[in-house]
C-alpha positions in Angstrom: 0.0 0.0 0.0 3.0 2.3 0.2 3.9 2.4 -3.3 0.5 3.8 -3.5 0.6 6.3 -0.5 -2.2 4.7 0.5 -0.3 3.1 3.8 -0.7 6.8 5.6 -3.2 8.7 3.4 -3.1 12.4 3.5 -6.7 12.4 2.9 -10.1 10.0 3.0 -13.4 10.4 2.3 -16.8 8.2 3.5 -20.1 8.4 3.4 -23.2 6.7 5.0 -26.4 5.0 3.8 -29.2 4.1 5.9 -27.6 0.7 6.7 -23.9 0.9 6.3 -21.0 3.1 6.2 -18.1 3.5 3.8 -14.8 5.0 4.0 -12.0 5.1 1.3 -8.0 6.2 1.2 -7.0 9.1 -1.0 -3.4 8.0 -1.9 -0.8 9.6 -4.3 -1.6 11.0 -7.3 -0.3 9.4 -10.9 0.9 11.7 -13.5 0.7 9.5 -16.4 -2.9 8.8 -16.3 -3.9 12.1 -14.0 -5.9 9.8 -11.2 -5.6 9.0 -8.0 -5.0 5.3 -6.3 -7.8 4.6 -3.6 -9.1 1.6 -1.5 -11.6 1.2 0.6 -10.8 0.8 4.8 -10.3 -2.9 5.4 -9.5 -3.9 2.6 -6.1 -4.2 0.4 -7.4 -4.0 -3.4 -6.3 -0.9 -4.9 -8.5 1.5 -7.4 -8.0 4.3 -9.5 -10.4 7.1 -9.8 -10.3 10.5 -11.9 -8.5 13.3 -10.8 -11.5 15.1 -10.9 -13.3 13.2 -8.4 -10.9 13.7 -6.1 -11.1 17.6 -6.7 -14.7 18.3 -6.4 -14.6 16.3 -3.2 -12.8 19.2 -2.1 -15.4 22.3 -3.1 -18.0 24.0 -1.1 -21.5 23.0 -1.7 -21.7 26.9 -3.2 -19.4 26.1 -5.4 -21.2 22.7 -6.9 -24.9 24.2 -6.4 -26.4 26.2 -9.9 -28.4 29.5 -9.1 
C-alpha cells in the first residue's frame, strides 16, 4: 500500500447509507494517467479514480450548487 501512499493517506473520504457506512484512502496522485489510487478501509485492493473526483470532493457545496 506504500507504493501507493495509501499506507498513511493524507486524505479519506466516507459516506453513510441508511444501513452501512463507507470510508475510502486518498493516496498519491499518478501523473501518467492524472488519477488517483484509492481503497476502501479494510480492505487491500487498490483503485484508480479520476483526478477530478478527487477535486470536487474538495469544493464548497456553493461552489457545486447552480443559481
Amino acid at each position: 500500500m506504500e507504493q501507493y501512499g495509501l499506507a498513511k493517506p493524507e486524505r479519506t473520504f466516507s459516506f453513510e447509507t441508511a444501513t452501512e457506512r463507507y470510508e475510502f484512502y486518498i493516496g498519491d496522485y499518478n501523473n501518467f494517467n492524472q488519477m488517483y489510487y484509492i481503497c476502501k478501509s479494510g480492505e487491500n485492493k487498490v483503485h484508480i479514480v479520476d483526478a477530478t473526483i478527487v477535486y470536487s470532493m474538495n469544493l464548497d457545496v456553493t461552489e457545486i450548487v447552480e443559481e
